[in-house]
KEKE-3310 file (N, C-alpha, C; in steps of 0.2 Angstrom, whole numbers, plus 5000, padded with zeros to 4 digits):
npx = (5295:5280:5276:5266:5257:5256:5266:5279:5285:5294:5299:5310:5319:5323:5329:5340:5345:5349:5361:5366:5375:5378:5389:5397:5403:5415:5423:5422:5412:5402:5399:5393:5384:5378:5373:5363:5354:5348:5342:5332:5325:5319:5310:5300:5296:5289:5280:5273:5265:5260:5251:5242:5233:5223:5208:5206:5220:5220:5211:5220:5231:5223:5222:5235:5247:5255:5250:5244:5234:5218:5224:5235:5233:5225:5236:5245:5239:5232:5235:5234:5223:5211:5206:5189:5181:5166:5149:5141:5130:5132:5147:5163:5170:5183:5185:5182:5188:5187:5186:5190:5199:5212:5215:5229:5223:5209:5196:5191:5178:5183:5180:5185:5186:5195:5207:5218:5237:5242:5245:5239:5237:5225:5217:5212:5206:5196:5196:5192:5177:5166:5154:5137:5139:5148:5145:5135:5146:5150:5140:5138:5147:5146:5134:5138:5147:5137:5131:5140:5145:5156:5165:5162:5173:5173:5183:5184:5185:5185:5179:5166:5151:5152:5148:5143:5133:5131:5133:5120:5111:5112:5106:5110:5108:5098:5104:5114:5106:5099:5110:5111:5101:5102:5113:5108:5103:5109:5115:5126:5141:5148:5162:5166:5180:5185:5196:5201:5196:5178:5163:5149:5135:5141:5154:5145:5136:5143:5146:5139:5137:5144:5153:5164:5176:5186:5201:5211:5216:5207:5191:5173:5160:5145:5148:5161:5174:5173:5164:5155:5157:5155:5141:5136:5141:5145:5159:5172:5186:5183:5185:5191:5185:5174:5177:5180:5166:5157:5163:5168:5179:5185:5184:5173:5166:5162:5158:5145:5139:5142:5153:5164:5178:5192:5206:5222:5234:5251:5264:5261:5253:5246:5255:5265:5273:5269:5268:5266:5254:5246:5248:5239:5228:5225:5226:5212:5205:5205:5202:5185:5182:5184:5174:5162:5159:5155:5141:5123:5115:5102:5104:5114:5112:5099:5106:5113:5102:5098:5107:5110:5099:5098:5106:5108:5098:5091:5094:5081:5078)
npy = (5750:5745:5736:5735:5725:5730:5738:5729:5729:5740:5741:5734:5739:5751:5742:5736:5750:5755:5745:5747:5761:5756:5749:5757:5765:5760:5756:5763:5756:5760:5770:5789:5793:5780:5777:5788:5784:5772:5778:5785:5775:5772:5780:5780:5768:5770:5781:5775:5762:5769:5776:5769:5763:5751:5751:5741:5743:5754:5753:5745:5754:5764:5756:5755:5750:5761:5773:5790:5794:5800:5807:5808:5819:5828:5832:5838:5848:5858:5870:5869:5857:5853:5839:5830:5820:5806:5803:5808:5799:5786:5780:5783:5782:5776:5776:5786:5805:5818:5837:5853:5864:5874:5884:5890:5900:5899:5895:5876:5865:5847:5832:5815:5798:5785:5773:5767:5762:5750:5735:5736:5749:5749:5740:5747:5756:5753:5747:5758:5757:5762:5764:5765:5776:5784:5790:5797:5804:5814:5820:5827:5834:5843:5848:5858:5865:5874:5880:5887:5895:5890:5883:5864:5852:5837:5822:5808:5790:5772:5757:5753:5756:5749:5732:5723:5715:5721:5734:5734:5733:5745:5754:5755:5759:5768:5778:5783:5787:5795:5807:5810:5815:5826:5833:5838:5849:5855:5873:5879:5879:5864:5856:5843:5827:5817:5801:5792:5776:5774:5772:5764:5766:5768:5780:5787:5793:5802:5812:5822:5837:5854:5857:5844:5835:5824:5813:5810:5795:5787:5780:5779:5772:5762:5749:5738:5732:5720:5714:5715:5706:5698:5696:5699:5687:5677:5675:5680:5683:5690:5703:5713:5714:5720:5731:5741:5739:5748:5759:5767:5780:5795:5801:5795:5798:5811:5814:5811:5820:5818:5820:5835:5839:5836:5830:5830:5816:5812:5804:5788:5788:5793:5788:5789:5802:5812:5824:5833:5830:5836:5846:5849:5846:5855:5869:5865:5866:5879:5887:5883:5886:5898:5902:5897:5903:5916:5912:5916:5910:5904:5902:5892:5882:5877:5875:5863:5856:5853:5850:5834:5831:5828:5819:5802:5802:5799:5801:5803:5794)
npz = (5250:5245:5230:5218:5205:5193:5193:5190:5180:5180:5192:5188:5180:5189:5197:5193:5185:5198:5202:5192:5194:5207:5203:5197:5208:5213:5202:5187:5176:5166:5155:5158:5148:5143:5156:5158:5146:5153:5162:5154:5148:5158:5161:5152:5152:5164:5161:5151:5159:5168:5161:5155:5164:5170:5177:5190:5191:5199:5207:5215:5217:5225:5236:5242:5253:5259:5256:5260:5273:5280:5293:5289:5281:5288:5296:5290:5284:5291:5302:5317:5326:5336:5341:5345:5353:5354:5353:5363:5368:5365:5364:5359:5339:5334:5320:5315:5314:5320:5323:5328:5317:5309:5294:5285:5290:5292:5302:5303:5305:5306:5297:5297:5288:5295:5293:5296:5298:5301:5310:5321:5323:5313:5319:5331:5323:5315:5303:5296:5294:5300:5315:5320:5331:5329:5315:5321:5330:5320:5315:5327:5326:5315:5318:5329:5322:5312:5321:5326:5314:5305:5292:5287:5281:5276:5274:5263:5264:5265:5266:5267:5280:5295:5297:5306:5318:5330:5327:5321:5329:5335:5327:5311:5298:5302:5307:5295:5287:5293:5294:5279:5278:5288:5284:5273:5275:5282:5289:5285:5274:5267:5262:5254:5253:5242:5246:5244:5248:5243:5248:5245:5257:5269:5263:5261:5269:5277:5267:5260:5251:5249:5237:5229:5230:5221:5223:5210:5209:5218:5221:5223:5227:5223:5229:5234:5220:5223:5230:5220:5209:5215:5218:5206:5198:5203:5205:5214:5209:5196:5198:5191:5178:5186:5191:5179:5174:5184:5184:5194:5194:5195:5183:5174:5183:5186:5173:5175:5186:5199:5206:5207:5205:5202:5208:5205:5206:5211:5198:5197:5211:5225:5236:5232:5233:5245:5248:5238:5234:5247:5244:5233:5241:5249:5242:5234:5244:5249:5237:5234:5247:5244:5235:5241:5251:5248:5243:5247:5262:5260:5244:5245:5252:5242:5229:5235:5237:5227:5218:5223:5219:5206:5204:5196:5185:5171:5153:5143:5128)
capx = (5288:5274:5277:5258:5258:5259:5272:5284:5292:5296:5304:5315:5325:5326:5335:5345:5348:5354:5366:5373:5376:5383:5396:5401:5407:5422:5427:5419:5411:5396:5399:5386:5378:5374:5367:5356:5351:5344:5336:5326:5320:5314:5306:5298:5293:5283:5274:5267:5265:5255:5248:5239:5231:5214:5202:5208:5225:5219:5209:5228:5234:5220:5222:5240:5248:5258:5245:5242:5227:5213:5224:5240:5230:5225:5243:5249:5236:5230:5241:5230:5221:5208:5200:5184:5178:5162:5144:5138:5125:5137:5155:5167:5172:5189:5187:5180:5192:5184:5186:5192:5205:5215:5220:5228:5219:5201:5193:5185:5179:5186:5179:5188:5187:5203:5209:5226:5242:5247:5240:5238:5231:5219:5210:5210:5202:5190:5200:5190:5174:5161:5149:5134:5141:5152:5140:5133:5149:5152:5135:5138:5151:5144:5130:5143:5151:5134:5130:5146:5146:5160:5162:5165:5178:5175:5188:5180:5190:5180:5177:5161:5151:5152:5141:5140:5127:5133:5129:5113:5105:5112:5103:5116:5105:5093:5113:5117:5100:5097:5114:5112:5096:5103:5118:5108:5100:5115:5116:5134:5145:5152:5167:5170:5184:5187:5205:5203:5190:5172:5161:5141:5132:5147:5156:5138:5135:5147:5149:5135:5140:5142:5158:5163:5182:5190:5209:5215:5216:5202:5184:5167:5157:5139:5149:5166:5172:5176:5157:5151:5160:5153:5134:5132:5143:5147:5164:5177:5192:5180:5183:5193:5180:5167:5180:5175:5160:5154:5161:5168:5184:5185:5183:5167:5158:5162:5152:5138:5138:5144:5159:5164:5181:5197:5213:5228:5239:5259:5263:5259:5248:5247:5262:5275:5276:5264:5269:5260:5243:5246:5248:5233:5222:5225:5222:5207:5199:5204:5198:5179:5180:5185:5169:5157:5158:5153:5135:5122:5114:5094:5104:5120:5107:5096:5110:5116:5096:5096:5114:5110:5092:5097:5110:5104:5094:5092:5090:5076:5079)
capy = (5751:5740:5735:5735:5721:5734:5742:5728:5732:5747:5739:5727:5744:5753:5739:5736:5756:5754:5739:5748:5767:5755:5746:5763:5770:5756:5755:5765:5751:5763:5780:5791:5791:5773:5776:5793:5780:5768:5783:5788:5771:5768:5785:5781:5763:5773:5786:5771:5759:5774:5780:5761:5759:5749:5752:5736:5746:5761:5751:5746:5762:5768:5752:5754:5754:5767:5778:5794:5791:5805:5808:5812:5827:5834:5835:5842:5853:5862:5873:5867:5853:5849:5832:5830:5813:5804:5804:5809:5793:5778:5779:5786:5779:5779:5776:5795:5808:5824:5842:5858:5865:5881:5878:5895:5907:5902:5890:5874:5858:5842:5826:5812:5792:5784:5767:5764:5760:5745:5728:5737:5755:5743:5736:5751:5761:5746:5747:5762:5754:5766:5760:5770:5782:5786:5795:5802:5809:5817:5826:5832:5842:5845:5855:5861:5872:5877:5883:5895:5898:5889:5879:5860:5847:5829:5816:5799:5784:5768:5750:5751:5755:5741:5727:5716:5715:5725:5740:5735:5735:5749:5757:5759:5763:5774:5783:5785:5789:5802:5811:5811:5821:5832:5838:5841:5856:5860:5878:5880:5876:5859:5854:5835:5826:5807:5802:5785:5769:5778:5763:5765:5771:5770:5784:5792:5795:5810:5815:5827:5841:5859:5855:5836:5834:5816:5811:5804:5787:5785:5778:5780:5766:5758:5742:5736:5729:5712:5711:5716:5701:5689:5695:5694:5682:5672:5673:5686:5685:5694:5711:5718:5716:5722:5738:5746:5741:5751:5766:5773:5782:5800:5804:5794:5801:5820:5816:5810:5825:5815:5824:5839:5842:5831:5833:5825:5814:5811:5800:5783:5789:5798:5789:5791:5811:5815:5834:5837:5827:5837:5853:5851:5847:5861:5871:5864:5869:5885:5889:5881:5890:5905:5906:5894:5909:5921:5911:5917:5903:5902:5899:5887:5876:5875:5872:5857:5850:5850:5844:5828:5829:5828:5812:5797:5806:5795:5805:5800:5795)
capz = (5248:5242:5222:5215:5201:5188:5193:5190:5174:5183:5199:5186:5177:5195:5203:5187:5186:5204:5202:5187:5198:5212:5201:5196:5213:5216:5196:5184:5171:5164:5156:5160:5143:5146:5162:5155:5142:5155:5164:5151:5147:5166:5163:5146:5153:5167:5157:5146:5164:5172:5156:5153:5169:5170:5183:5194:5194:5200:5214:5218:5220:5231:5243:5244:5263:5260:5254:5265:5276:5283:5298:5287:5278:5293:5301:5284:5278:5298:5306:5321:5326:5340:5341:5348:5353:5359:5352:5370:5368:5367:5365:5354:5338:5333:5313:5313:5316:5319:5326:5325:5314:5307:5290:5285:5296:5294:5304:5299:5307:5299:5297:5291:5290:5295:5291:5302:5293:5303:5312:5327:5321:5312:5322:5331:5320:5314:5294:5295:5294:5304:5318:5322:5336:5321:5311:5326:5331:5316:5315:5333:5326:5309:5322:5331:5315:5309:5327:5328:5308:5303:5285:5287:5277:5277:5269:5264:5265:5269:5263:5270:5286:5297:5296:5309:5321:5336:5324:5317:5335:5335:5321:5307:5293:5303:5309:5290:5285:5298:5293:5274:5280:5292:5279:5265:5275:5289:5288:5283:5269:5267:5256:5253:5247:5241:5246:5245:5242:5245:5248:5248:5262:5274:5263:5258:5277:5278:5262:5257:5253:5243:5234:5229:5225:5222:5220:5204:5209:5223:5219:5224:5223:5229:5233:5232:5215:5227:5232:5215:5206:5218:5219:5197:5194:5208:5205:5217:5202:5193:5201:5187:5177:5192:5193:5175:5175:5188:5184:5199:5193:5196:5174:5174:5191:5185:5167:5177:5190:5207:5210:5205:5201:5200:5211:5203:5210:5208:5195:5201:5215:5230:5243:5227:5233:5248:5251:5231:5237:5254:5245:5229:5244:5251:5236:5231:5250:5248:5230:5236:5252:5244:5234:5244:5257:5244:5243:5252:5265:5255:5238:5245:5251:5237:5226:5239:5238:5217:5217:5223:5216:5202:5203:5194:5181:5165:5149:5138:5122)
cpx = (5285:5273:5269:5261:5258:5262:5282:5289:5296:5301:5312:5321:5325:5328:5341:5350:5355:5359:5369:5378:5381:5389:5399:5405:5414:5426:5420:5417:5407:5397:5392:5382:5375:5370:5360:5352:5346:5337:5328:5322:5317:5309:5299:5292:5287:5280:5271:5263:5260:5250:5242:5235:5224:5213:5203:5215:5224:5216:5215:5229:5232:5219:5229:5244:5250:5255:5242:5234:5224:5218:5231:5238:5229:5231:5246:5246:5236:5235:5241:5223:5216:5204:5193:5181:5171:5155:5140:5131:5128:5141:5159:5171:5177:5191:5185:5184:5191:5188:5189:5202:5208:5216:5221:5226:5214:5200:5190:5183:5178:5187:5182:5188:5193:5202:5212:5231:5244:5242:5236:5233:5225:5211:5208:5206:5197:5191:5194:5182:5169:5155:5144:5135:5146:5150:5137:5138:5151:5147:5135:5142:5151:5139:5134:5146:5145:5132:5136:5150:5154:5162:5165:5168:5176:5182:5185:5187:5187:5179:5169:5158:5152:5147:5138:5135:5126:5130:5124:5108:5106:5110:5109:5114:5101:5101:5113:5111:5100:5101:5114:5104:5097:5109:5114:5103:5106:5117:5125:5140:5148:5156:5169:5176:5188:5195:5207:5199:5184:5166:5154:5139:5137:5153:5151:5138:5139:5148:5145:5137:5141:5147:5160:5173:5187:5199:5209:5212:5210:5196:5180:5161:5147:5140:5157:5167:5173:5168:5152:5150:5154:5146:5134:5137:5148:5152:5169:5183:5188:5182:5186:5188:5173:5170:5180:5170:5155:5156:5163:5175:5180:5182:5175:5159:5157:5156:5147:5135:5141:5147:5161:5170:5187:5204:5217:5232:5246:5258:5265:5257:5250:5254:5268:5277:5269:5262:5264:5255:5242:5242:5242:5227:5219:5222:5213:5203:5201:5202:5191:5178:5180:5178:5162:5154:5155:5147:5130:5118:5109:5100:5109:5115:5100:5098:5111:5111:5099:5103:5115:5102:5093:5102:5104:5099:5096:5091:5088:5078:5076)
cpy = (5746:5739:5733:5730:5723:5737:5735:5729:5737:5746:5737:5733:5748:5748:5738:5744:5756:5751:5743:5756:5762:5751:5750:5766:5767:5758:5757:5760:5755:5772:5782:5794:5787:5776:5783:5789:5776:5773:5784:5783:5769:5775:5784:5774:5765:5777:5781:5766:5765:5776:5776:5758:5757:5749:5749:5740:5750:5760:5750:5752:5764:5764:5754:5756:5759:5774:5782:5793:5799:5809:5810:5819:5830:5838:5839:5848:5860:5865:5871:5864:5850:5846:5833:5824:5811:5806:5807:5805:5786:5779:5783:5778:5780:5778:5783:5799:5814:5831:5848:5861:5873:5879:5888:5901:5903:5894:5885:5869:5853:5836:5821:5803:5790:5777:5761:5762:5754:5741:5734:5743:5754:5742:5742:5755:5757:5746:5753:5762:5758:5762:5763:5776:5785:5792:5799:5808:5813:5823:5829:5837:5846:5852:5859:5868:5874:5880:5890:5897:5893:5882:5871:5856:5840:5824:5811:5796:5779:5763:5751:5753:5748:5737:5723:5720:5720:5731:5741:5736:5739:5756:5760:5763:5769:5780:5788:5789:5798:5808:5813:5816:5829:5836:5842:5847:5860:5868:5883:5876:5870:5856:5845:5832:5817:5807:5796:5779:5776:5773:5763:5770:5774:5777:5791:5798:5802:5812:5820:5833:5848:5857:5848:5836:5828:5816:5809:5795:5783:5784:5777:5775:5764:5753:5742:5733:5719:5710:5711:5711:5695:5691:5694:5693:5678:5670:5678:5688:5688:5701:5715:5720:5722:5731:5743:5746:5747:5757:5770:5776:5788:5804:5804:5799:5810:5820:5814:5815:5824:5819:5831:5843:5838:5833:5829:5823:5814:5809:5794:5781:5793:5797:5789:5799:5814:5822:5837:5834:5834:5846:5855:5851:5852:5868:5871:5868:5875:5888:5888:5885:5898:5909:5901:5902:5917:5919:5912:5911:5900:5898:5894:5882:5872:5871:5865:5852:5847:5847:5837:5825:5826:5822:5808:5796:5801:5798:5800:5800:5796)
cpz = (5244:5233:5219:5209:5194:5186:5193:5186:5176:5187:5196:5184:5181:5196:5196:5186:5193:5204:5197:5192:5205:5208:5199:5199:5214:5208:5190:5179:5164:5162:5157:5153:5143:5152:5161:5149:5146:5157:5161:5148:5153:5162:5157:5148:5160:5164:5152:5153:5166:5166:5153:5157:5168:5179:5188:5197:5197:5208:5219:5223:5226:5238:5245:5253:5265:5259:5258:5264:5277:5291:5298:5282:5284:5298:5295:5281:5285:5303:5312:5323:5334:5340:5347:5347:5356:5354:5359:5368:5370:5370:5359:5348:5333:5325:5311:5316:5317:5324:5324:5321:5311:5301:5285:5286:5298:5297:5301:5305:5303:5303:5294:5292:5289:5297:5297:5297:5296:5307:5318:5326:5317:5313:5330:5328:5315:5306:5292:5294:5300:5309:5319:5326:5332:5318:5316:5329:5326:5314:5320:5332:5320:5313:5327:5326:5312:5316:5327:5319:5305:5297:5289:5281:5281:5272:5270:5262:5270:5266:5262:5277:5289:5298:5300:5313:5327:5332:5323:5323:5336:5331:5315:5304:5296:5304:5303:5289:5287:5296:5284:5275:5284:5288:5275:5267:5281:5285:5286:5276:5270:5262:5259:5249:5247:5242:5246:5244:5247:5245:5252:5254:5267:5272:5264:5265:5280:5271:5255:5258:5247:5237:5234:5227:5227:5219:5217:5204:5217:5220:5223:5220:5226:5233:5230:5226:5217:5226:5228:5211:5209:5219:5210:5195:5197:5209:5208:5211:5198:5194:5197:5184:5182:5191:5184:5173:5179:5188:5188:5199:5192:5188:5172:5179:5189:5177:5169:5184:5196:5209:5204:5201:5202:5204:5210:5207:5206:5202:5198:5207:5220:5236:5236:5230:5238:5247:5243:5235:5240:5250:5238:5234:5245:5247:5233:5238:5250:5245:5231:5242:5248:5237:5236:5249:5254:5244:5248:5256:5260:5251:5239:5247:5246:5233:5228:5236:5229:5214:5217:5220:5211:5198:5201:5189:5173:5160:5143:5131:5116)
residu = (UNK:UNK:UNK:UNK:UNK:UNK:UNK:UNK:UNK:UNK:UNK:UNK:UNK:UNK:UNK:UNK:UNK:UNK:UNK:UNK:UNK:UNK:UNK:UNK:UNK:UNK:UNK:UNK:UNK:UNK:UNK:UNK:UNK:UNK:UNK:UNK:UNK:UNK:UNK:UNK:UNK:UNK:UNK:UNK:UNK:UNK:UNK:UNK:UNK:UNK:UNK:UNK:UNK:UNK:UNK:UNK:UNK:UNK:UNK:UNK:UNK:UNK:UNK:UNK:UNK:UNK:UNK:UNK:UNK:UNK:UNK:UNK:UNK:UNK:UNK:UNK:UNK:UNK:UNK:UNK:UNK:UNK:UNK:UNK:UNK:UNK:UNK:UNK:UNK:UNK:UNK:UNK:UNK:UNK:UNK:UNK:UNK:UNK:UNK:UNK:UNK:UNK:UNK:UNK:UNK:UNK:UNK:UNK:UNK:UNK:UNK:UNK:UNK:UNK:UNK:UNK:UNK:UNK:UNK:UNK:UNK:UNK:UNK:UNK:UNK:UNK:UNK:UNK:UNK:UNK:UNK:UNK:UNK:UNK:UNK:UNK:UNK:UNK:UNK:UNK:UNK:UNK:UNK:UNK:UNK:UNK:UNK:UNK:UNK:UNK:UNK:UNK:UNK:UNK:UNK:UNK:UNK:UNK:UNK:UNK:UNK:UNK:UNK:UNK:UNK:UNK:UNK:UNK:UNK:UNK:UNK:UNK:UNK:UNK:UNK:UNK:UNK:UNK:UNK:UNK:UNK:UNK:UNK:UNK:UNK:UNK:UNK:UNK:UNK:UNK:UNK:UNK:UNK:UNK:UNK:UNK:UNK:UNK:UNK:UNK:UNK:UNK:UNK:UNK:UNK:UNK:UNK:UNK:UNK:UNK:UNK:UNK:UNK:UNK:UNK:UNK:UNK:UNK:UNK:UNK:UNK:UNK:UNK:UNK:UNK:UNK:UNK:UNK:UNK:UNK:UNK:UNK:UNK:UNK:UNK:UNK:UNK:UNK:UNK:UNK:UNK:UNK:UNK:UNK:UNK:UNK:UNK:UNK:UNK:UNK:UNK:UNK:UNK:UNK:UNK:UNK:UNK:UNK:UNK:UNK:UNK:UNK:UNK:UNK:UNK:UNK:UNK:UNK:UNK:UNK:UNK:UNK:UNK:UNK:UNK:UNK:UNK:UNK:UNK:UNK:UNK:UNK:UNK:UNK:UNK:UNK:UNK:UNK:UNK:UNK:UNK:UNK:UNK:UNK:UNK:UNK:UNK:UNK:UNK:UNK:UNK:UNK:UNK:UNK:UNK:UNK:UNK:UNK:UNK:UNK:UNK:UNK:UNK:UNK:UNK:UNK:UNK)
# end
């Protein structure tokens, strides 16, 4: 597994642990109060190592390769999964992952931006990076589940929509645009949930919604803290600084309204222990289904409007 640059103090008393447990098995060297002694100094050295993280860490974590992606939630939360591909305008694009799902009994359909974990699934799934027929396929099925009543789930996870040009004739922003208009009245409940980088318009685009809930270690940004660094202050090695600057940890965005509730990860992050993620996710969409569904349509949509209305709001001093 992928050693993050703050986890090496950590690496150094696991491999040390290990060397001492395997020189044990041939000729006992270590009684085992010595070896409970190291233990408890690996464990002591990660509860200060996880408990110390800056912001630039945390960006770490939520890049990490091993870090389940939008398309291991859906195989582990959905007892049943039918994709649905295709804008019916272009073409189908394969960083949006959509369609119907079971999760527990009750139907949902479930949106979700997906990365790829390898060279190949990559560039396949464009690093996740949305193209216009993207967002289009996501509201056809966003109309689709207010059409036959049933609540929708997105997962963000995105750098960004994509940029280049191929898109822009293809209207990105009117794309994004059009859909952060057609959510914030879609007649059915929407549960969102940050799993990973959340990145301007390209996460924005799907991620209006009744309910808001972010992992631990994922962030929600208007820009990466790569491209923050280098517009004010024309320097990319910046980006620590750029990443508390800006605020976009899960603690910060709940005291300014953004998101709404907090779903913890492992201890030092989401691929140390998938099956907990797997199973707060779950939870958390249950708990929000189970009283979004209580709301009647008039006031769930109200709510939705003055929720975002009300982001951004500077109080007067």
């Amino acid at each position: 597994m992928t050693v993050l640059a703050h986890e090496k103090p950590i690496q150094e008393v696991e491999k040390m642990l290990e060397q001492l447990k395997e020189q044990n098995k041939g000729n006992p060297l270590w009684t085992q109060e010595e070896l409970v002694k190291v233990e408890k100094k690996l464990e002591q050295i990660k509860k200060n190592v996880y408990g110390e993280l800056k912001p630039w860490d945390r960006v770490s974590i939520c890049r990490h390769p091993q870090r389940p992606h939008a398309i291991d939630y859906i195989q582990n939360i959905a007892e049943e999964f039918v994709e649905l591909f295709g804008d019916r305008t272009f073409q189908d694009d394969h960083s949006i992952i959509a369609g119907l799902a079971k999760i527990d009994g009750q139907k949902f359909v479930i949106i979700g931006q997906e990365k790829g974990k390898d060279t190949e699934s990559r560039i396949y799934r464009n690093f996740g990076m949305t193209h216009p027929e993207g967002y289009r396929k996501a509201l056809r099925c966003m109309e689709l589940a207010a059409k036959f009543n049933l609540p929708v789930i997105t997962l963000l996870d995105t750098p960004g929509a994509y940029p280049g040009l191929t898109a822009e004739e293809r209207g990105q922003g009117w794309a994004i645009a059009h859909n952060l208009w057609e959510m914030a009245r879609l007649p059915t409940p929407i549960i969102v949930i940050l799993i990973g980088e959340g990145c301007s318009g390209g996460a924005l685009g799907v991620g209006i919604g009744d309910a808001i809930g972010m992992l631990e270690h994922a962030y929600y940004s208007v820009i990466s803290p790569e491209g923050c660094a280098s517009i004010l202050w024309k320097d990319p090695s910046k980006n620590g600084v750029a990443a508390a600057v800006l605020k976009m940890h899960v603690e910060d965005l709940l005291e300014m309204g953004v998101v709404d509730q907090m779903i913890p990860e492992p201890q030092g992050g989401a691929h140390k222990n998938p099956s907990v993620v797997y199973q707060n996710i779950k939870t958390f969409i249950q708990e929000q289904w189970d009283h979004l569904k209580t709301v009647p349509l008039d006031r769930l949509l109200e709510n939705r409007y003055q929720k975002f209305r009300k982001m951004g709001t500077v109080a007067k001093e």
